[in-house]
C-alpha positions as CSV (number, residue, x, y, z in Angstrom):
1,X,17.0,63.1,-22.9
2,X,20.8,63.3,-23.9
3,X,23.7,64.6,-22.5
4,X,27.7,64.9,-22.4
5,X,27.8,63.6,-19.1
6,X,25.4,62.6,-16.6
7,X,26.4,63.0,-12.7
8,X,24.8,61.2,-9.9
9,X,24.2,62.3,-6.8
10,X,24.6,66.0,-6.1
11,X,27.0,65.8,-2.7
12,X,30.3,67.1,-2.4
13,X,31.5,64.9,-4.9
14,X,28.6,65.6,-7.5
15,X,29.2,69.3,-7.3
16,X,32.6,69.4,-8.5
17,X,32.0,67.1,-10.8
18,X,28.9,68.6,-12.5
19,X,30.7,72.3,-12.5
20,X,34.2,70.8,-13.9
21,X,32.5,68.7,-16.7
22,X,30.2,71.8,-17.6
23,X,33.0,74.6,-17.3
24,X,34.9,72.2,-19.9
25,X,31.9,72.3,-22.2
26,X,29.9,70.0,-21.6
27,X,26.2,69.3,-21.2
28,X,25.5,68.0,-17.9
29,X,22.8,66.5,-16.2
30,X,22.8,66.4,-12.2
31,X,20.4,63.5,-11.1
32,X,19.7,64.0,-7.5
33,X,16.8,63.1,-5.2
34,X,16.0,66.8,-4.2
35,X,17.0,69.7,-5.1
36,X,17.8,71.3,-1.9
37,X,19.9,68.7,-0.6
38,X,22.5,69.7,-3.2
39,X,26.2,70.5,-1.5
40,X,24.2,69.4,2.0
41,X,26.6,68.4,5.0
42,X,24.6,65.5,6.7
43,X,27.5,65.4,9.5
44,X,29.9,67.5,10.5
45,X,29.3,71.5,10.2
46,X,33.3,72.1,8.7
47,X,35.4,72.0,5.8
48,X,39.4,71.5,6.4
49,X,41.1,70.0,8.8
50,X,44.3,68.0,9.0
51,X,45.7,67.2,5.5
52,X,41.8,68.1,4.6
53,X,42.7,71.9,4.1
54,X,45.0,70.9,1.9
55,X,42.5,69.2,-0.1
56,X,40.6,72.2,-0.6
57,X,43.3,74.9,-1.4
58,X,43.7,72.5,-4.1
59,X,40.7,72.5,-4.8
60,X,40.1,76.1,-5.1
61,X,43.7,76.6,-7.1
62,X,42.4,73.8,-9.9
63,X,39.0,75.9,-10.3
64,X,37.0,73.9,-7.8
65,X,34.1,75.4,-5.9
66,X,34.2,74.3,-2.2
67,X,37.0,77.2,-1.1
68,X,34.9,79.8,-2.8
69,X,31.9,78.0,-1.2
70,X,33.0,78.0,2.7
71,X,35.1,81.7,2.7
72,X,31.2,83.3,2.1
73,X,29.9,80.6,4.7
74,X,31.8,79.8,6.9
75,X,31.5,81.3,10.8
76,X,34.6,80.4,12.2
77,X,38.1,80.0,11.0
78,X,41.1,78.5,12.3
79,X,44.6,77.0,11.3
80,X,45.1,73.5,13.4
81,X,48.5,72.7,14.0
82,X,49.9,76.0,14.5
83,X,52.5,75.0,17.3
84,X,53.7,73.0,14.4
85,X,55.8,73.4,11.1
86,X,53.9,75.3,8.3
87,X,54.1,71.5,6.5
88,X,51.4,70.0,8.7
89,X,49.7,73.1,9.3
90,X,46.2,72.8,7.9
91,X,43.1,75.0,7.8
92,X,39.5,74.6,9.4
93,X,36.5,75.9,9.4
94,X,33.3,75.7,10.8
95,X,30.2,76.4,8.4
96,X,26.7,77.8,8.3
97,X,26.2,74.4,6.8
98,X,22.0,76.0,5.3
99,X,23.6,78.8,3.7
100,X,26.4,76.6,2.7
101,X,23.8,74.0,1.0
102,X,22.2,77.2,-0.1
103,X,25.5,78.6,-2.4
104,X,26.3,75.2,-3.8
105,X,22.7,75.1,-4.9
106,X,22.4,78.1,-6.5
107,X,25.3,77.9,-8.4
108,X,24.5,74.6,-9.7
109,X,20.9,76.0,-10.7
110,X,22.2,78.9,-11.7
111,X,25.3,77.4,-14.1
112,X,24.0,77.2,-17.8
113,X,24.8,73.7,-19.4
114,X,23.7,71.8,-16.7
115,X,20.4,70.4,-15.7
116,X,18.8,69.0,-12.2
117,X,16.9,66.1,-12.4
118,X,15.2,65.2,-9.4
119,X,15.4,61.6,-9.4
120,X,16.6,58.2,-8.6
121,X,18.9,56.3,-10.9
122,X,17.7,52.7,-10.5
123,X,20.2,51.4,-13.3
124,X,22.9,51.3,-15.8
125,X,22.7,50.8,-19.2
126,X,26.1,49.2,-20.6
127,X,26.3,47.8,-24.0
128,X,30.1,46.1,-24.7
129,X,31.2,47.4,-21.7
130,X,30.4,51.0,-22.7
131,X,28.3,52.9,-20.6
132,X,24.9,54.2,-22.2
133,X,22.3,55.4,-20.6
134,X,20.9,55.9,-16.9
135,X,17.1,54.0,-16.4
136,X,15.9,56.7,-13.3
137,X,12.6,55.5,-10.9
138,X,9.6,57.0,-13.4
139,X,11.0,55.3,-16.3
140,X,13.0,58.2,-18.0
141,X,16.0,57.1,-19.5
142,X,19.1,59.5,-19.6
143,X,21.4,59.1,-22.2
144,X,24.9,60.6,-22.2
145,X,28.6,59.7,-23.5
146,X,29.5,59.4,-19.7
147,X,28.2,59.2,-16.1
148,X,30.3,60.0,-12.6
149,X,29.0,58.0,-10.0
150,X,29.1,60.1,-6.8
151,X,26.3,58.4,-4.3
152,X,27.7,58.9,-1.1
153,X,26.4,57.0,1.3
154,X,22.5,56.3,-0.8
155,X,23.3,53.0,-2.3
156,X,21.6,50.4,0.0
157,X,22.1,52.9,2.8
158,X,20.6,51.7,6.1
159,X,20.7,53.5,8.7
160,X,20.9,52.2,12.7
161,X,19.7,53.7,15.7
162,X,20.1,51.4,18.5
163,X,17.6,48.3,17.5
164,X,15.7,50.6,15.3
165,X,16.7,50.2,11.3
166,X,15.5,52.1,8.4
167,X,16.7,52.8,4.6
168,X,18.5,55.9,4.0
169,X,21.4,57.4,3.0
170,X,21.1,59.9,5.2
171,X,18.5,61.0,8.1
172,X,15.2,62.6,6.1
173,X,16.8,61.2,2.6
174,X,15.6,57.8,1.2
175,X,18.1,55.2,-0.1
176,X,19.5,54.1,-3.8
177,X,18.0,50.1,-3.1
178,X,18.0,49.7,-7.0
179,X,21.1,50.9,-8.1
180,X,23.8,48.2,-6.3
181,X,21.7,45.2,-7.7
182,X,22.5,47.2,-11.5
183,X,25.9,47.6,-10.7
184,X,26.5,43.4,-9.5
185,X,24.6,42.8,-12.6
186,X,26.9,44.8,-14.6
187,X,29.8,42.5,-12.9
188,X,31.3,44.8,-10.0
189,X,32.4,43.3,-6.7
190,X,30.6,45.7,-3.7
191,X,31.5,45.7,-0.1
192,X,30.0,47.7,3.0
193,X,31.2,50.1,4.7
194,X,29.6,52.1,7.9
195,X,30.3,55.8,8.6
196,X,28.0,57.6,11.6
197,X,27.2,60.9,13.1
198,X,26.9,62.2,16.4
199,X,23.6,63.9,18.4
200,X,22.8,67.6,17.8
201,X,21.7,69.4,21.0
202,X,19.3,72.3,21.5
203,X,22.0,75.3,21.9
204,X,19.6,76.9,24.7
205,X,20.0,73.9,26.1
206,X,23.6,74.2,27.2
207,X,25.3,75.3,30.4
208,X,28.6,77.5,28.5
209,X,29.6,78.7,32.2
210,X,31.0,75.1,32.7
211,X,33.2,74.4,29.2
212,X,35.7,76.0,27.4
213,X,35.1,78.5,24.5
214,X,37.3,78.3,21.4
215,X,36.9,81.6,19.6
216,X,38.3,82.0,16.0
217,X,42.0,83.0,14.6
218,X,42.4,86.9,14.4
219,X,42.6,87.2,11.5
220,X,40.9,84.6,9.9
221,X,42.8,83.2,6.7
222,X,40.4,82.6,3.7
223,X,40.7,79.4,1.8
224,X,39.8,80.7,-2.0
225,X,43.2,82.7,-3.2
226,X,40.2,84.7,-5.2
227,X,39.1,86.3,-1.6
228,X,39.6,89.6,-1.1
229,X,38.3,91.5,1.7
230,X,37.6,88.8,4.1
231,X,36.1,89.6,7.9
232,X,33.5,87.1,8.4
233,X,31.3,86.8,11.7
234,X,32.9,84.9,13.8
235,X,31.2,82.3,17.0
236,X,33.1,80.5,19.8
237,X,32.9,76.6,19.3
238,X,33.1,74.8,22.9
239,X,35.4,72.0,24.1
240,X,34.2,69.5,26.8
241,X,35.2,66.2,28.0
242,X,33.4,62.7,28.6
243,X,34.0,60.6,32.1
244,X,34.0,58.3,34.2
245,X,30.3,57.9,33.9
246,X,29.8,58.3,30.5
247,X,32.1,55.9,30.0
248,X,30.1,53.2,32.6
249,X,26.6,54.4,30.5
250,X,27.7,52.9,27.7
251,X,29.4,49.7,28.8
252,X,26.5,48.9,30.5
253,X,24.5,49.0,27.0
254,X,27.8,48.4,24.9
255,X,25.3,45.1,24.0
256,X,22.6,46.7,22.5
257,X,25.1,48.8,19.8
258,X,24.2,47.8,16.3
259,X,28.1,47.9,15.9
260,X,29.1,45.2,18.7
261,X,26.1,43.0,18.6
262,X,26.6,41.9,14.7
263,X,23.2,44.1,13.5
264,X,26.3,45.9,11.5
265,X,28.4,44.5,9.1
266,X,30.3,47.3,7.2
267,X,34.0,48.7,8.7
268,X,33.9,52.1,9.8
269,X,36.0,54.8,10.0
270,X,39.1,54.0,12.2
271,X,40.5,57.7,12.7
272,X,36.8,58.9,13.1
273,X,35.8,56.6,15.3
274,X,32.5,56.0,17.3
275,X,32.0,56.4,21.2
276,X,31.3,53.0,21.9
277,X,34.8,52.2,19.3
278,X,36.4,54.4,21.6
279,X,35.6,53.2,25.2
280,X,36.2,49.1,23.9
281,X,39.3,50.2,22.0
282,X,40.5,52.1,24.6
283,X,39.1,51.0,28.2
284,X,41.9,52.8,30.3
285,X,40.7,56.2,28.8
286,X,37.6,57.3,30.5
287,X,38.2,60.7,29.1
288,X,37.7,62.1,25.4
289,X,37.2,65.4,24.4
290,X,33.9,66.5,23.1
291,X,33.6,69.3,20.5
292,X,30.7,71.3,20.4
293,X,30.0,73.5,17.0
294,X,27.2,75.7,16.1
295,X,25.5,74.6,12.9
296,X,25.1,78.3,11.7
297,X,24.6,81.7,12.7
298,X,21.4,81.4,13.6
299,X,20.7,77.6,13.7
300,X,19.2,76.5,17.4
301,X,21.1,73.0,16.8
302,X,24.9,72.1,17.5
303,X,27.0,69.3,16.7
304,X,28.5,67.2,19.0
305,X,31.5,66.0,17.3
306,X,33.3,62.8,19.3
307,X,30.6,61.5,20.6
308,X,29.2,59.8,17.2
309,X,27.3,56.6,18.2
310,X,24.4,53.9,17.1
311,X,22.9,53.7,20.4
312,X,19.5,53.7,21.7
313,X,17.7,56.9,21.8
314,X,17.7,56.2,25.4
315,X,21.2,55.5,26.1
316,X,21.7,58.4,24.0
317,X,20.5,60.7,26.3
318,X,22.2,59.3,29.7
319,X,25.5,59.6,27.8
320,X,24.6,63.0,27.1
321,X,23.8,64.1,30.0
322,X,26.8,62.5,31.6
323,X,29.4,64.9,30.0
324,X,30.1,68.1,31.9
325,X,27.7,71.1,30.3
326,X,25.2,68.8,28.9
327,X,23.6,67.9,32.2
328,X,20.4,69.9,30.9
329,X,21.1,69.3,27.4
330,X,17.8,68.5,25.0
331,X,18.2,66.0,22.1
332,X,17.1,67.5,18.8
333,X,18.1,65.1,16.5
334,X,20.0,61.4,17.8
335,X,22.9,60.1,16.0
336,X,22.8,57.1,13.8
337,X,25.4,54.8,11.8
338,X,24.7,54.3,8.1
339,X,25.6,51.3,6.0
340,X,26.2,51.2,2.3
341,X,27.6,49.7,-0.8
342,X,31.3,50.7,-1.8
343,X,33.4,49.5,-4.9
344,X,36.2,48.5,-4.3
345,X,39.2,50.5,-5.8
346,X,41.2,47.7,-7.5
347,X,38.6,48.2,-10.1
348,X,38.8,51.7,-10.8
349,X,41.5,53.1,-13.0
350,X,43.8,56.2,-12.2
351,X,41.8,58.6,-13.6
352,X,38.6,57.7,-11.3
353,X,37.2,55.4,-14.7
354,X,36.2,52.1,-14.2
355,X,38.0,48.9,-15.2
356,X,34.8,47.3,-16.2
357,X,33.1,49.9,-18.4
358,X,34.4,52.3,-19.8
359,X,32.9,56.0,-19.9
360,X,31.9,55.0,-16.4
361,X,33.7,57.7,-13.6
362,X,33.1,57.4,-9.5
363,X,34.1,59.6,-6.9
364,X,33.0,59.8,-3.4
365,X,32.6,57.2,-1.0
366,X,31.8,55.1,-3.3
367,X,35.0,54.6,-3.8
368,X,35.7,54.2,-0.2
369,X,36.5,57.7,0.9
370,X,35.4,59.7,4.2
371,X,34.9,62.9,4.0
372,X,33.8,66.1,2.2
373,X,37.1,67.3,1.0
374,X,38.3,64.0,-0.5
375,X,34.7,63.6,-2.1
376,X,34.9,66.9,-3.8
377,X,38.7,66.7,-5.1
378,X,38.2,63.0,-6.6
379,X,34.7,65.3,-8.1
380,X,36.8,67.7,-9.1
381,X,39.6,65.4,-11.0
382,X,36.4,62.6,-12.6
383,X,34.7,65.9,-13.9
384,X,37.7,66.5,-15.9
385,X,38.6,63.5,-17.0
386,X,35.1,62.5,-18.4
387,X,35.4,65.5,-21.0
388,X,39.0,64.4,-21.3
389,X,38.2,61.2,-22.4
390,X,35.1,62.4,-24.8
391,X,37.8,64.5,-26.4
392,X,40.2,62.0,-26.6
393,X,42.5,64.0,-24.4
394,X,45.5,62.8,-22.3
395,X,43.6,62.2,-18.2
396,X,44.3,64.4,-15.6
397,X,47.0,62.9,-13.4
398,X,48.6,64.5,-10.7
399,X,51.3,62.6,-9.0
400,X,52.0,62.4,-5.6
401,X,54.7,64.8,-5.3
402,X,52.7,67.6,-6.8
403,X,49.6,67.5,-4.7
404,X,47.5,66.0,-1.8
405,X,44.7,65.1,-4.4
406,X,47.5,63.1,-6.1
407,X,48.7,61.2,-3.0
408,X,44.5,60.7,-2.3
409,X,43.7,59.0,-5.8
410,X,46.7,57.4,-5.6
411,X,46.1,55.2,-2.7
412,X,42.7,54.5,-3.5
413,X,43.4,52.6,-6.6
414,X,46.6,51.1,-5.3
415,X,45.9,50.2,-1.8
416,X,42.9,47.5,-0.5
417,X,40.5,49.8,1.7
418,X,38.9,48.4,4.0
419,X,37.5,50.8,6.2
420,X,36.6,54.5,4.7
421,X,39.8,56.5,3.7
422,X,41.1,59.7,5.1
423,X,43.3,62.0,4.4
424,X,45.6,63.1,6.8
425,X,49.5,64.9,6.3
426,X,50.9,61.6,7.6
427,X,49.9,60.0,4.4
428,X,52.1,62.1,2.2
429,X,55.6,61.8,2.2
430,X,56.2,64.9,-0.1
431,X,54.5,67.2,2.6
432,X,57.5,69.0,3.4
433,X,56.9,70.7,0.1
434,X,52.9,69.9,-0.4
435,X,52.1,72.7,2.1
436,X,49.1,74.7,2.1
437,X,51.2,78.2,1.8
438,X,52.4,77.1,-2.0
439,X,49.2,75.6,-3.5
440,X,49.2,78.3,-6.1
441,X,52.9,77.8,-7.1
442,X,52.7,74.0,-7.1
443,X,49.3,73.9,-9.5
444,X,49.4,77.3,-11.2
445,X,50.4,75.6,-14.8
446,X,48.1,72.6,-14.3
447,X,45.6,74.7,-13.7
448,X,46.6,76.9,-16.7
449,X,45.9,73.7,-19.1
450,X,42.8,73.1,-17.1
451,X,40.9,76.4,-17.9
452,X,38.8,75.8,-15.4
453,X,39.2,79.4,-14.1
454,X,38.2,82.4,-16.3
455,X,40.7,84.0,-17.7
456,X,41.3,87.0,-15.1
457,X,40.8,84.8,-12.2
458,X,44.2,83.0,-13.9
459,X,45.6,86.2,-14.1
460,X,45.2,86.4,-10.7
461,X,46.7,83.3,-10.0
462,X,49.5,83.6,-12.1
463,X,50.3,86.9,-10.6
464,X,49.9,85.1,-6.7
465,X,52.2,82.2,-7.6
466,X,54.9,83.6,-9.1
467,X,55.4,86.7,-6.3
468,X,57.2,84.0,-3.8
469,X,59.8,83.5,-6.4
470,X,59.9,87.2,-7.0
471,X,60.3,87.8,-3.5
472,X,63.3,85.1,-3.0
473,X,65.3,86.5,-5.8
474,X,65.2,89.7,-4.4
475,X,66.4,88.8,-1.2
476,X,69.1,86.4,-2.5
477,X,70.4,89.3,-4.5
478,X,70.0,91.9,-2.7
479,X,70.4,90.6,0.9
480,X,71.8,87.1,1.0
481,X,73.5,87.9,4.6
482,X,69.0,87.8,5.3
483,X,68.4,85.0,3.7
484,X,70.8,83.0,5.6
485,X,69.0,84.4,8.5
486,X,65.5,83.6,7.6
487,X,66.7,80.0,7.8
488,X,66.3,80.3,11.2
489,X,62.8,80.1,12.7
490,X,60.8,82.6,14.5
491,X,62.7,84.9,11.5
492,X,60.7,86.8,9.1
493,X,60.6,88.9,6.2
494,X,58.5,91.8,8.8
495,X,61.2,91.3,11.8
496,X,64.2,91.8,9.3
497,X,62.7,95.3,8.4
498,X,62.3,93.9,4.5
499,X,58.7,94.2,3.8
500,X,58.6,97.6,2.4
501,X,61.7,97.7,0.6
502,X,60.4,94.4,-1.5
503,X,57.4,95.8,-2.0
504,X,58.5,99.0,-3.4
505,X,60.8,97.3,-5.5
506,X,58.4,94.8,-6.6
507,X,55.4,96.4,-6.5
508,X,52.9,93.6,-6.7
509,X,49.5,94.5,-7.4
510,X,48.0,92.3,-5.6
511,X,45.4,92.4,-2.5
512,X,46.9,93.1,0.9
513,X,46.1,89.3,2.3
514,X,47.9,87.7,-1.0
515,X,51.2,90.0,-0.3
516,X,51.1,88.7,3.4
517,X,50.7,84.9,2.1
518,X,53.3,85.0,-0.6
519,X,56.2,86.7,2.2
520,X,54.8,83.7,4.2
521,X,55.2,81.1,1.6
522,X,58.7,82.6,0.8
523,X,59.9,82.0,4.2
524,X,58.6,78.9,4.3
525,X,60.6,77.8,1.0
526,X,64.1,79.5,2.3
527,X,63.8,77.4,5.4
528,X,62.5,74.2,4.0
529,X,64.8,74.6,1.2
530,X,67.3,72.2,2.8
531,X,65.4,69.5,4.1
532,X,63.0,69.3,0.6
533,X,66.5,68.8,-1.1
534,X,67.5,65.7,1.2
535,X,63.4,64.5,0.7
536,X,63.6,64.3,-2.9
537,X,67.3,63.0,-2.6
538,X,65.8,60.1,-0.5
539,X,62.9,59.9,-2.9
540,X,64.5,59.8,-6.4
541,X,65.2,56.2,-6.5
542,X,61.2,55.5,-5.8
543,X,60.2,58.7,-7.7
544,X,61.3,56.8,-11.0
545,X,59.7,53.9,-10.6
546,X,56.2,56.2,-11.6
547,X,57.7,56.4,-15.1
548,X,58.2,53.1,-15.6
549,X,54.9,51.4,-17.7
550,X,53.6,48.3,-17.5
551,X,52.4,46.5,-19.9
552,X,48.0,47.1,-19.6
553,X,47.2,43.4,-20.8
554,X,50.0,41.8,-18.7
555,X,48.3,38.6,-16.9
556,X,49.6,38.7,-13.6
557,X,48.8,34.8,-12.8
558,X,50.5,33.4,-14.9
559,X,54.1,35.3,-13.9
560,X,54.7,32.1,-11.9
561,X,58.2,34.2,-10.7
562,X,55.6,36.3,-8.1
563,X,54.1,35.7,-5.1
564,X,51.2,34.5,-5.2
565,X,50.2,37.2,-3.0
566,X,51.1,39.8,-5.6
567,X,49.9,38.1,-8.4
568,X,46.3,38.1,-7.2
569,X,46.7,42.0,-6.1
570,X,48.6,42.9,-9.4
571,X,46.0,40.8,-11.4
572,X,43.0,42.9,-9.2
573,X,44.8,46.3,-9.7
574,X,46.3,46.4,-13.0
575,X,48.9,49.5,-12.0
576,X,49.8,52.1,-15.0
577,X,53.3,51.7,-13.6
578,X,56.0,50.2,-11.4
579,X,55.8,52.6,-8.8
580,X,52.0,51.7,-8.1
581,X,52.5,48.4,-8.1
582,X,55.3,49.3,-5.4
583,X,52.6,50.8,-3.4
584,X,50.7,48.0,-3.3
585,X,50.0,45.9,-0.2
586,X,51.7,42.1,-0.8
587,X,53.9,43.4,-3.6
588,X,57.7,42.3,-2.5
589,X,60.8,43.8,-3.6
590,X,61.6,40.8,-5.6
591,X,58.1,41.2,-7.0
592,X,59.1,44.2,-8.1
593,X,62.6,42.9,-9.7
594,X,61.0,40.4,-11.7
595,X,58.3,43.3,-13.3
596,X,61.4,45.0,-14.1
597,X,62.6,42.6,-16.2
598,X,59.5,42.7,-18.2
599,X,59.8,46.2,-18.2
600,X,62.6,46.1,-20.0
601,X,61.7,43.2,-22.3
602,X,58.5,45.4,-23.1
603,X,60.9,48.0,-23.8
604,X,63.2,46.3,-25.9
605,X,60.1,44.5,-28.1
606,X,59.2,48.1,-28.7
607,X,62.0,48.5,-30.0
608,X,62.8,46.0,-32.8
């Protein structure tokens, strides 16, 4: 069997990079152990969140599936932050995670070009540190030109209940045990990480008289700019709160956690934490609030998000039943940590391809990530750049002042993770202008050159990103007394009485939603107009540094004029440029002086 590009592992990662490398052309093969666990959501029923939404409306703009995916899923909708400036403002929602699985596996089955094998990759073939082939369990061998590596949690994943420990990547899934031992032979460094999930409680089993309902936004806001019409069913989630008493359950048992009794070695998530992370970390808070989602429509189970945890079964259930609600509540599934093999980032390049062989692309946690979001948008950007580099094209690189999935990529291959990596608004310091509202006009031409969309859904987005622009001009011109007013907040297009005249000068022929969005986003750029000027003022002098090359077979150690600290993270890393090596943890100032210098000798070599 041959292909363009083979993909492992069909998760949130696998998905974008399966349709990507196949919408480019290529033949793909998606190895996966089962079909139907394509596009599955082992934890948490959502998509979005903080800086997450962000993810996905770039996503979605670039051609990527997982906006498209949730708008015909999803059963509640919501935009977090909304006290809060339209910057930090991010989208959630809560999915029908079945039928979610359910579209993400038909349209992989259903996309010609690629193939499903059901299997497990048990090693790498690399000849001269080009990647081959794929050896999978029966003794198949896969060949291909390139191969993504999106395993989630599957390689060596072991999974912890309490005392109890079993091999999986994820409850009912069996782990990748081959796989790392191929990857150490190959020569990569691995390290473990731990990531966990919470109970899920019989609904039925719930007293909603004695917590608090949290319906969905009216109207709910789409994530896709390709939705149209969009009224979805709508259910309440449900916000509770621990105690006193669930906070003595478990430090009574706080021994018996895999985490704090040394059964566990991998770091885990510290902005996700676990219950028994919480109530060590934080002993003086005896109270944390306890999200309760419905898994779907008409799904009996519901997740209980902020209460993940590696206890006993047993303690399990007093905790439960200590939190205000759940005094009845029944178990239907416990929660569990996992454990499993990483890389770590200093040896991945840029664009998502390994330093050590090339043709070889990972994405996912893998790589050290958390979350669906930043597993689909590093898919997303290794799909393309595995074509790219079978064409002998230029990579896909987007830069962190054009997009979350830059600032994301970015810090993974610049910065030592040591505990899985999220996302949040925080991390960017372009947000003021990286906001959800302007997706389309910020990624419009890169996704032009991408042709990942057809050619009238880029019609479509042309049309949507260019109307803010439109809409500005024709208030500068026409009403520049307004537009000095819209500066101020609380003032809109609607309470200045302009909608209708800009629309029947206009006359955009778009749907009724995108009009809304685009008078939105145009508010949002007359107001932030001022403050993004001062931003980029403040940033220019760093902003440069990403234009400045270094030399690619530059031997750090012996630059005896460096720390030694940055020697041995520049020597690891191997930054494109100045500006990543800036963003590097150890890397001085007068670290970065001295690589200047042989900037410019480089430079001036060049030129003689």
């Amino acid at each position: 069997m041959s292909y363009d590009v083979v993909v492992i592992g069909g998760g949130h990662a696998g998905v974008e990079a399966a349709m990507a490398s196949s919408r480019l052309g290529a033949s793909v093969a998606l190895v996966t152990h089962a079909i139907s666990g394509i596009g599955k959501m082992p934890c948490n029923p959502a998509i979005g969140g903080l800086g997450k939404g962000q993810l996905v409306r770039e996503i979605d703009v670039l051609g990527g599936w997982m906006g498209r995916a949730i708008d015909a899923t999803g059963i509640q909708f919501r935009i977090l932050n909304k006290r809060k400036g339209p910057a930090v403002q991010s989208p959630r929602a809560q999915a029908d995670k079945d039928k979610y699985q359910k579209y993400m596996e038909d349209l992989i089955t259903s996309t010609s070009g690629i193939t499903v094998i059901e299997a497990d990759v048990v090693e790498l073939t690399v000849e001269k540190s080009q990647f081959k082939a794929v050896v999978l369990d029966n003794g198949d061998i896969v060949t291909s030109s390139a191969a993504i590596l999106c395993s989630g949690t599957f390689l060596g994943g072991l999974m912890h209940t309490g005392a109890v420990k079993s091999d999986g990547g994820r409850e009912g899934a069996p782990a990748s045990l081959s796989l790392s031992g191929s990857l150490k032979d190959i020569g990569f460094e691995l390290f473990r990480l731990k990531t966990g999930t919470p109970p899920r409680l019989l609904a039925t089993s719930i007293d909603y008289d004695k917590i608090e309902a949290q319906p969905g936004d009216q109207p709910p806001q789409p994530f896709s700019f390709l939705t149209g019409d969009f009224n979805p069913k709508q259910i309440d989630c449900y916000i509770t709160r621990s105690n006193d008493q669930t906070q003595e359950i478990i430090s009574s048992n706080i021994e018996t956690s895999p985490l704090f009794s040394g059964i566990i070695n991998g770091q885990g998530p510290r902005y996700c934490p676990s219950i028994e992370d919480k109530v060590v970390r934080f002993p003086d808070r005896s109270s944390h609030n306890v999200f309760l989602e419905p898994e779907g429509i008409d799904s009996e189970e519901v997740y209980v998000n902020g209460l993940s945890t590696s206890l006993s079964s047993e303690v399990q259930q007093k905790f439960i039943r200590s939190v205000p609600g759940l005094e009845d509540a029944q178990i239907s599934r416990y929660g569990y940590a996992v454990e499993y093999d990483s890389i770590p980032s200093w040896q991945v390049a840029d664009n998502l391809e390994t330093n050590l062989v090339s043709g070889l692309f990972c994405a996912g946690q893998i790589l050290g990530t958390s979350g669906y979001e930043e597993a689909a948008a590093q898919g997303l950007v290794a799909g393309v750049n595995a074509v790219k580099k079978l064409n002998n094209e230029a990579p896909l690189i987007l830069k962190r002042d054009e997009a979350y999935i830059g600032v994301l990529i970015d810090d993974l291959v610049t910065k030592e993770i040591s505990e899985p990596y999220r996302m949040f608004t925080s991390r960017a310091e372009h947000r003021l202008s990286l906001r959800c509202d302007n997706a389309e006009t910020r990624l419009y031409s890169i996704a032009n050159d991408l042709q990942l969309h057809n050619s009238e859904d880029l019609a479509l987005l042309n049309e949507r990103a260019e109307l803010p622009g439109k809409i500005i001009n024709y208030i500068e011109k026409n009403n520049y007394s307004d537009s000095v007013m819209l500066k101020q907040p609380n003032v809109t297009i609607e309470s200045l009485g302009l909608a209708e005249e800009i629309k029947m000068a206009i006359e955009p022929k778009l749907h009724p939603r995108s009009i809304i969005d685009s008078f939105y986003q145009a508010e949002n750029d007359i107001k932030y107009r001022g403050y993004i000027d001062r931003q980029r003022r403040q940033l220019v002098k760093q902003q440069h540094l990403d234009f400045l090359e270094l030399p690619e077979n530059l031997n750090y150690m012996t630059l005896e004029a460096l720390s030694f600290e940055a020697r041995e993270k520049l020597q690891k890393v191997k930054p494109a440029t100045l500006g990543q090596a800036s963003r590097l943890d150890g890397v001085r100032q007068s670290d970065l002086a001295v690589l200047s210098v042989i900037i410019s000798r480089a430079k001036k070599a060049d030129l003689e």
